[in-house]
C-alpha positions as CSV (number, residue, x, y, z in Angstrom):
1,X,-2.4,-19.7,-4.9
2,X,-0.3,-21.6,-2.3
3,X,3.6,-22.0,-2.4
4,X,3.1,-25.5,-3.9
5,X,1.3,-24.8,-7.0
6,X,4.1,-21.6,-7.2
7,X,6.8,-24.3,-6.6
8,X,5.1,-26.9,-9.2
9,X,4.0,-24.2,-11.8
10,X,7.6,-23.0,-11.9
11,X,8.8,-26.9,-12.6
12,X,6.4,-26.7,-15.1
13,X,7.6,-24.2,-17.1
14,X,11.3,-24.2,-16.5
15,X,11.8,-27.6,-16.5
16,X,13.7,-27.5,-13.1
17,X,12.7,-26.9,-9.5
18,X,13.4,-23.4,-8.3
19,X,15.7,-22.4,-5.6
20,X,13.5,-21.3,-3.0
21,X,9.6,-19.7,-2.9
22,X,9.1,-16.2,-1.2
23,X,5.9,-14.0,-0.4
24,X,5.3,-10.8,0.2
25,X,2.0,-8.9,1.2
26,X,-0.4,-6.6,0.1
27,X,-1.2,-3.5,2.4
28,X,-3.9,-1.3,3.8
29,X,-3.4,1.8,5.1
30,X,-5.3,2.1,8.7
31,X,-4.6,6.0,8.9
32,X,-2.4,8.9,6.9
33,X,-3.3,9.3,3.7
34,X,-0.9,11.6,1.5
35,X,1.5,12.4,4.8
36,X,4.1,10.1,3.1
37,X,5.7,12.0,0.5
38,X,5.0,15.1,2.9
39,X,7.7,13.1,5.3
40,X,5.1,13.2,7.5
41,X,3.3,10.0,9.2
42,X,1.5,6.7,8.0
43,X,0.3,3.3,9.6
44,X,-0.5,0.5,7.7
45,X,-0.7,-3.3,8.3
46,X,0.2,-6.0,6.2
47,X,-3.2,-7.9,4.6
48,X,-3.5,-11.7,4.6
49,X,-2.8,-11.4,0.4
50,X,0.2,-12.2,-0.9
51,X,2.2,-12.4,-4.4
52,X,4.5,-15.7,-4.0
53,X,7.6,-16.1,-6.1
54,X,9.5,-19.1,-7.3
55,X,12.8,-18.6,-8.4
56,X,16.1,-19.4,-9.0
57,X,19.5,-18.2,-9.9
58,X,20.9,-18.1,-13.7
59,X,24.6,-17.7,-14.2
60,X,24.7,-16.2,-17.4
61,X,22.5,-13.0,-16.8
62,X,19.3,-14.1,-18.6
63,X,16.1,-12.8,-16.9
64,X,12.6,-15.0,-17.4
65,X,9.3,-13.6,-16.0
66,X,5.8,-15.7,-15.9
67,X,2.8,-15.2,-13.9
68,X,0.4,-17.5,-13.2
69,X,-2.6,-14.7,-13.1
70,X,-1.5,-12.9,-16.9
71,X,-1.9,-14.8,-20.3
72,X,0.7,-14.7,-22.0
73,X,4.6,-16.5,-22.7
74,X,7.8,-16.0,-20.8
75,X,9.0,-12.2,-20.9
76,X,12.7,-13.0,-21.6
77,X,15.1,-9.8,-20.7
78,X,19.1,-9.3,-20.5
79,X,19.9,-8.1,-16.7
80,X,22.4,-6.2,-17.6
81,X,21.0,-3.9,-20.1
82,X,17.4,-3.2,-18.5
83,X,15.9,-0.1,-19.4
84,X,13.0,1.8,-17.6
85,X,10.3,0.3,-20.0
86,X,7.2,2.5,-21.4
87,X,3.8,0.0,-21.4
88,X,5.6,-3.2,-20.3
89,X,3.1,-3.9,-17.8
90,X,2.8,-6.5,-14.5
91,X,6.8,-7.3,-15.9
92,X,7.8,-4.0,-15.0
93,X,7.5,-4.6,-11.4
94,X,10.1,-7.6,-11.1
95,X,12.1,-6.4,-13.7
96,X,12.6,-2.8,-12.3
97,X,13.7,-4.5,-9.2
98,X,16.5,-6.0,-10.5
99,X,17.4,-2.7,-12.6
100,X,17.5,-1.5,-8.9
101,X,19.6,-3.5,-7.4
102,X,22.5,-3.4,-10.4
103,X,22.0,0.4,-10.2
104,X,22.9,0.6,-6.5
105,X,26.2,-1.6,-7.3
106,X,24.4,-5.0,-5.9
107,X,25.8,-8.2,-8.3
108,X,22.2,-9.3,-9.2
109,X,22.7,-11.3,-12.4
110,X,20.1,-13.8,-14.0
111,X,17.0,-15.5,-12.7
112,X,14.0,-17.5,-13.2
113,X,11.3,-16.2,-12.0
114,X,7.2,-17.7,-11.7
115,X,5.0,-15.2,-10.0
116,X,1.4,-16.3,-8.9
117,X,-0.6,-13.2,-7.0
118,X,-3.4,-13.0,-4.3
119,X,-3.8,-9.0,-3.8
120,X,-6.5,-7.8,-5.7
121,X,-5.4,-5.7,-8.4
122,X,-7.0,-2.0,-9.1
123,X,-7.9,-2.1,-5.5
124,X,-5.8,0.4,-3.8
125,X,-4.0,-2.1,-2.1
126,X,-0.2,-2.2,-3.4
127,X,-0.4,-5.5,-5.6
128,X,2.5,-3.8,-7.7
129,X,4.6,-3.2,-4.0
130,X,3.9,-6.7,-2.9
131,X,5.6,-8.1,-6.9
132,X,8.4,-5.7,-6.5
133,X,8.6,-7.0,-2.6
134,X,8.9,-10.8,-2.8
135,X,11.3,-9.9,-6.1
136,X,13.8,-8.0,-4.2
137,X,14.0,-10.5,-1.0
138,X,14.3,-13.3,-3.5
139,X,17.2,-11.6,-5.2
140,X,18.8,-10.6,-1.8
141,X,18.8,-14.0,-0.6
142,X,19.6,-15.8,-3.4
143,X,22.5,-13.2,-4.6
144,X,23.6,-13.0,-0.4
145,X,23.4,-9.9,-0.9
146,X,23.1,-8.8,2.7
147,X,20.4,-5.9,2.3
148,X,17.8,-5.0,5.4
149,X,14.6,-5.0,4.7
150,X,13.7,-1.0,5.0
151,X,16.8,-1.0,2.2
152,X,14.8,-3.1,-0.2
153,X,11.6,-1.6,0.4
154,X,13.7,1.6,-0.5
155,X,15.2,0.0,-3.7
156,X,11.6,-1.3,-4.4
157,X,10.6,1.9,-4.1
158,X,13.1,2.9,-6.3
159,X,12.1,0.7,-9.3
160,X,8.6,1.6,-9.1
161,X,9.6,5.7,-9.1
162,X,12.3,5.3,-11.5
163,X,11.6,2.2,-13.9
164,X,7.7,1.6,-13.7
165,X,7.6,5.4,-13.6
166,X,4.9,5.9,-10.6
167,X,5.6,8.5,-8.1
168,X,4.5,6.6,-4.8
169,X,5.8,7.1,-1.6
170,X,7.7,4.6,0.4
171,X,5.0,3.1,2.5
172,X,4.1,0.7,0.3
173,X,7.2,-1.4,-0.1
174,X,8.4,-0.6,3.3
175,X,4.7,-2.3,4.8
176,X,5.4,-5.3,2.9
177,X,8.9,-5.9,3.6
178,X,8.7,-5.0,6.7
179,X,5.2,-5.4,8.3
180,X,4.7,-8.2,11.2
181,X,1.7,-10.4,12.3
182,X,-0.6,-8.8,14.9
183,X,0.6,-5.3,14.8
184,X,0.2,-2.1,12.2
185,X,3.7,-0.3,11.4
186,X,4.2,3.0,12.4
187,X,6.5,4.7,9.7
188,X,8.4,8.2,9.8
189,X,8.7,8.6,6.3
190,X,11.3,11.4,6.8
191,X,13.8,9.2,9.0
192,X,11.9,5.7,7.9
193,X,12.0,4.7,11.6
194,X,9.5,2.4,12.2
195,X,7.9,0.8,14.8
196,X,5.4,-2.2,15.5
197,X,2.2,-0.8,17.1
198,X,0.0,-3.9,18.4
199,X,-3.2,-4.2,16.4
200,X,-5.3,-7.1,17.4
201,X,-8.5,-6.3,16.9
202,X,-10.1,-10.2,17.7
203,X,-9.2,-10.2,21.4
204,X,-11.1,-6.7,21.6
205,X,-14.3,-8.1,19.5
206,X,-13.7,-6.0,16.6
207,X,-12.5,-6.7,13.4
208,X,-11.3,-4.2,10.4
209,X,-13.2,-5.1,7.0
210,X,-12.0,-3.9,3.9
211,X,-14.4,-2.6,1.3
212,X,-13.2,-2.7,-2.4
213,X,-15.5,-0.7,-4.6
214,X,-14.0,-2.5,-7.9
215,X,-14.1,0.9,-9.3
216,X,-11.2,3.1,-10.3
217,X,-11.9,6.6,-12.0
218,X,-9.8,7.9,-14.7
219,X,-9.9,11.3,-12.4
220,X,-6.9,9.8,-10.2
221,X,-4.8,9.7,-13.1
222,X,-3.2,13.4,-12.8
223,X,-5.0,14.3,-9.0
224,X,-1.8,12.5,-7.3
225,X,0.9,14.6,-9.1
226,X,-1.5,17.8,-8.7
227,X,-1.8,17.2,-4.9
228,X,1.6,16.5,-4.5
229,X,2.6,19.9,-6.3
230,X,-0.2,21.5,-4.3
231,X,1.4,20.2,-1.2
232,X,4.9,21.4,-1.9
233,X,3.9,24.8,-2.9
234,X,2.6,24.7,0.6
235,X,5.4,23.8,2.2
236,X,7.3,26.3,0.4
237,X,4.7,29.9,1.1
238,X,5.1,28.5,5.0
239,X,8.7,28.1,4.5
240,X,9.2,25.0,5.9
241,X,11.1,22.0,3.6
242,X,7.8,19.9,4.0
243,X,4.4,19.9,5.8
244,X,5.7,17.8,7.9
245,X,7.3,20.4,9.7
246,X,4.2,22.5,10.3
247,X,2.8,21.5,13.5
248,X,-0.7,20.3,14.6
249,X,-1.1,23.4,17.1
250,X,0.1,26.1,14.4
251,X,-2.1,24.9,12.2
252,X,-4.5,27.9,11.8
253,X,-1.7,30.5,12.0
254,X,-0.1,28.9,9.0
255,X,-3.6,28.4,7.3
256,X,-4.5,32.3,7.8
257,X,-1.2,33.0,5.8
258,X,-2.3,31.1,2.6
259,X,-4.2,33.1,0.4
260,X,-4.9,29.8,-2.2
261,X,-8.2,28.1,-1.2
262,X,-6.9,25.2,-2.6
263,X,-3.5,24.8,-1.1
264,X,-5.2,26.0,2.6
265,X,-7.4,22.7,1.8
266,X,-4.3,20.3,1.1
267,X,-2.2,21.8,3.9
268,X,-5.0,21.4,6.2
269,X,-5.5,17.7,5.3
270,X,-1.9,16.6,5.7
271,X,-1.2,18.4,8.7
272,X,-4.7,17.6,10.5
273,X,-3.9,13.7,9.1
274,X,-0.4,13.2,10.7
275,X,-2.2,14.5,14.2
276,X,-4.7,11.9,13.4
277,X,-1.9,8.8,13.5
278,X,-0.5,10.2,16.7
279,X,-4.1,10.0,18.2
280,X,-4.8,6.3,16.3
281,X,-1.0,5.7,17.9
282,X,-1.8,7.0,21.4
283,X,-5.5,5.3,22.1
284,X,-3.9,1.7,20.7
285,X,-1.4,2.3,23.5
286,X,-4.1,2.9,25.9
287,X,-5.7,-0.4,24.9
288,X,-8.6,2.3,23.9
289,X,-9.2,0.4,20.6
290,X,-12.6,1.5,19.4
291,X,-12.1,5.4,19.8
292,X,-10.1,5.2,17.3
293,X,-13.2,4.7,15.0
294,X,-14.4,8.3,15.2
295,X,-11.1,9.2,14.0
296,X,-11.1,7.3,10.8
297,X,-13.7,9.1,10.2
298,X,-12.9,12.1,10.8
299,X,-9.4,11.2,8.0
300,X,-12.1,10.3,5.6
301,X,-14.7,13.7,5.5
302,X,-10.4,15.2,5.4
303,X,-10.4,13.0,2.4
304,X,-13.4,14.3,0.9
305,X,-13.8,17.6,1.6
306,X,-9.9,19.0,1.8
307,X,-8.1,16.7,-0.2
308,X,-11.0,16.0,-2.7
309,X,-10.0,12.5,-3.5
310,X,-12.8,10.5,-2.5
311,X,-16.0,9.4,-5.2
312,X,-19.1,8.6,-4.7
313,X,-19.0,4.9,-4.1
314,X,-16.2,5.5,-1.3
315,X,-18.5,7.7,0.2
316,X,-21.9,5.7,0.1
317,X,-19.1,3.0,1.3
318,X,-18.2,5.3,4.5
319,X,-21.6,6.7,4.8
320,X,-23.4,3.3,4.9
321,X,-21.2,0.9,6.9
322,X,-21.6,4.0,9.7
323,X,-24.9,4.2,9.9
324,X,-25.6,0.3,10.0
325,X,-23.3,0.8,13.4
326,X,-19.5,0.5,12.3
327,X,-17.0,1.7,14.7
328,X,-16.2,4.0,12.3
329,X,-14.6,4.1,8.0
330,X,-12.7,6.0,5.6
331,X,-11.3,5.7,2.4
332,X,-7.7,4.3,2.0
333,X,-5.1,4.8,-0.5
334,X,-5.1,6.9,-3.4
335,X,-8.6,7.6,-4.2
336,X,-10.9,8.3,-6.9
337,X,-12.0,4.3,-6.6
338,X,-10.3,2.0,-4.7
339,X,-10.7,0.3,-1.5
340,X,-12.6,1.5,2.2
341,X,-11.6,0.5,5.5
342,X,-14.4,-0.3,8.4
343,X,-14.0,-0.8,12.1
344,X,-16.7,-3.2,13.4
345,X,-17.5,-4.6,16.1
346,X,-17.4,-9.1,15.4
347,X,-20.8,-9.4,16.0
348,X,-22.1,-6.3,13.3
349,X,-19.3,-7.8,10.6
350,X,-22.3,-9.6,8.5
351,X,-24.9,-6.4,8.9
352,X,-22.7,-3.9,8.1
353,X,-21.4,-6.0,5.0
354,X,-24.8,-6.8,3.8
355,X,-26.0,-2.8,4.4
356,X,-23.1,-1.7,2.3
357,X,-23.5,-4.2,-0.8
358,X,-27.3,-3.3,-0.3
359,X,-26.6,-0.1,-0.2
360,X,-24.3,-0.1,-3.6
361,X,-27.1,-2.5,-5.4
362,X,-29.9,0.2,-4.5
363,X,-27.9,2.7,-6.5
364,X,-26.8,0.9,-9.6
365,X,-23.0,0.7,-8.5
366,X,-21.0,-2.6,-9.3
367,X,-21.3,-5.0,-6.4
368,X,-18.5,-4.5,-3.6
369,X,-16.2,-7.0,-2.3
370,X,-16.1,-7.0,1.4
371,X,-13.0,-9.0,3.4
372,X,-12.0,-8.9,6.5
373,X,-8.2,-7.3,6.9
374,X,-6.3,-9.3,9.5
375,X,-3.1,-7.8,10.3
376,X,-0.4,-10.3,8.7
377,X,3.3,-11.1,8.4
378,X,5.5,-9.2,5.9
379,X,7.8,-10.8,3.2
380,X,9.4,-14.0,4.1
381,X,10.8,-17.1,2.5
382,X,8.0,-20.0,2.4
383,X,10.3,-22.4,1.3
C-alpha cells in the first residue's frame, strides 16, 4: 500500500489529514544467524517491504491505533498509563514504542496513528521490527525529540523485549532504522557499530531471492529461549562473558573442553557463524561476490545440523534451489518455518524458482512464495 492510500485512509478515519507519513522496512538476514544476542556478528539488508505510518500529534495524551491489514475498530489507549499488555496483538508493537520512549524520559504524548503493512507476516522477516520502526521515527520527529537512529532501533528493541514480551536481539530494529539502498549492514552487536558493506548484486548478474515457506512450526516456540540458554551456559564453562569472545582459531580447543553434546553443537554454530560474516565481509570487499554462495551454505548445514533449527521445507528449499544451479542458500531467521535466502545467478532466477515450488508441490508442502530481495533504504519520512 502506497503513502497515498496511508495518507487518505488516515483522513478517512480521523477526519483530519495526518502530520506527516513515514516507512520503515522489513529485513533479511544475508549471514549470522543466532550471533546477535551472543554479541557476536550479523549482516542483513533492508527488503523492498515496508510498513507505512500516518500520523499525527494529539495534545491531550490520547493514543489511537488502526491498521489497514487487521479487521477491526480503533484501539484507543492513554499514553501515559501504558502497560506491557498480555495477547494485545499487532497494537502491541506501536504501542510498546511509545511505552518506550516515556520510559526513557522522552515527552512522547498523544497520537493518531493509521498503519498499512507490506512485510509478509509469519515469514521470518521482522514485520513486528518494521511497525515498531516507522512508530518510533514518527514519534521522534514529530515530538523533536532528537534521537539517532541506532537509539530508536534500541528503544524499539526495547518495547518488543519488555512490552510485547519477545526476546529478539537488536538486529532487527537496528536493519530497519538504519539500513541503506545498495548495501547490507554490518552490525557489532556488542558495540552496535555498524557499517555499510556494498551489496549490489544486479551489476554482478546475480540476484538474492527470498524463499518463504508460509510455514511456521509450533517447535520454534521454546527452541529460541532453549538456544539462547544453551548458548550462555557455553559462554560461561569457557569462561568467557559471551561466545563472542571465543575466537574462530580456538575453536576446537574450546570444543574439546565441553563435555555437553549439545552445547559443543550451539557453541560450534555461533562461533563458526561470526567467521562466516567476516568471510561474506571480506570476498564483498574483494568484489568476489559469488564465493560467497558456498558459504551460505555452509551457515545453513550449521543451521541444521548444530543449531537444529531448520525443518524440512527449509531444507528441500536449500537443497533444491542448489541443485537447479543457485549460487548457493540457507535458511534465515529464526527457524522452524520461515523464510530461505538464494544466491542466483539473473539468468537461473526463473529455473531455480520454478524447481523449488516444483519441488515443494511434488511433496505435498504449501506452495512457496519466491521474491526477489533487493537491498533497500531504511526508515524515512515519505511525506
Amino acid at each position: 500500500m502506497g503513502h497515498t492510500e496511508v495518507r487518505e485512509g488516515f483522513e478517512e478515519l480521523y477526519g483530519a489529514a495526518p502530520d506527516g507519513v513515514w516507512a520503515a522496512p522489513g529485513r533479511v538476514n544475508l549471514i549470522g544467524e543466532y550471533t546477535d544476542f551472543n554479541e557476536g556478528f550479523v549482516m542483513p539488508l533492508a527488503l523492498p517491504h515496508t510498513a507505512v505510518a500516518a500520523v499525527a500529534r494529539r495534545g491531550d495524551g490520547v493514543l489511537r491505533l488502526h491498521s489497514a491489514d487487521i479487521e477491526g475498530p480503533v484501539v484507543e489507549l492513554d499514553a501515559a498509563s501504558l502497560e506491557p499488555l498480555a495477547n494485545a496483538g499487532w497494537a502491541a508493537y506501536p504501542a510498546g514504542v511509545v511505552w518506550a520512549l516515556r520510559s526513557a524520559g522522552h515527552a512522547v504524548g498523544g497520537a493518531d496513528v493509521h498503519l498499512a503493512s507490506t512485510v509478509p507476516t509469519g515469514a521470518g522477516l521482522s514485520s513486528s521490527a518494521a511497525l515498531e520502526v516507522v512508530t518510533a521515527l514518527a514519534l521522534n520527529d514529530l515530538y523533536e525529540l532528537g534521537l539517532t537512529r541506532p537509539e530508536l532501533a534500541r528503544l524499539a528493541q526495547r518495547a518488543e523485549n519488555d512490552f510485547v514480551g519477545v526476546p529478539c536481539g537488536v538486529m532487527d530494529q537496528t536493519a530497519s532504522a538504519c539500513c541503506t539502498e545498495g548495501h547490507a549492514l554490518h552490525l557489532d552487536c556488542r558495540d552496535l557499530s555498524i557499517r555499510q558493506v556494498p551489496f549490489d548484486l544486479s551489476a554482478h548478474g546475480l540476484e538474492l531471492l527470498v524463499v518463504d515457506t508460509r510455514v511456521k512450526h509450533a517447535l520454534g516456540d521454546g527452541a529460541y529461549a532453549e538456544r539462547r540458554a544453551g548458548c550462555e551456559e557455553g559462554a560461561r564453562l569457557l569462561g568467557v562473558s559471551h561466545l563472542r569472545d571465543v575466537a574462530y582459531g580456538e575453536l576446537d580447543a574450546a570444543l574439546a573442553r565441553l563435555s555437553d553434546e549439545r552445547v559443543r553443537r550451539y557453541v560450534r554454530h555461533v562461533v563458526s557463524d561470526d567467521h562466516r560474516v567476516d568471510q561474506v565481509i571480506a570476498l564483498l570487499d574483494a568484489g568476489d561476490v559469488r564465493a560467497i554462495g558456498p558459504v551460505l551454505t555452509e551457515g545453513h548445514l550449521s543451521l541444521r545440523d548444530d543449531l537444529r533449527i531448520s525443518c524440512d521445507e527449509l531444507d528441500l528449499a536449500v537443497s533444491a534451489a542448489n541443485a537447479a544451479g543457485a549460487v548457493g542458500a540457507r535458511m534465515t531467521g529464526g527457524g522452524f518455518g520461515g523464510s530461505a535466502v538464494v544466491l542466483v545467478e539473473s539468468a537461473d532466477a526463473d529455473t531455480v524458482t520454478k524447481a523449488v515450488t516444483e519441488a515443494f508441490a511434488a511433496v505435498g508442502f504449501t506452495a512457496p512464495r519466491v521474491f526477489p530481495a533487493v537491498a533497500s533504504a531504511g526508515a524515512r519520512r515519505l511525506s
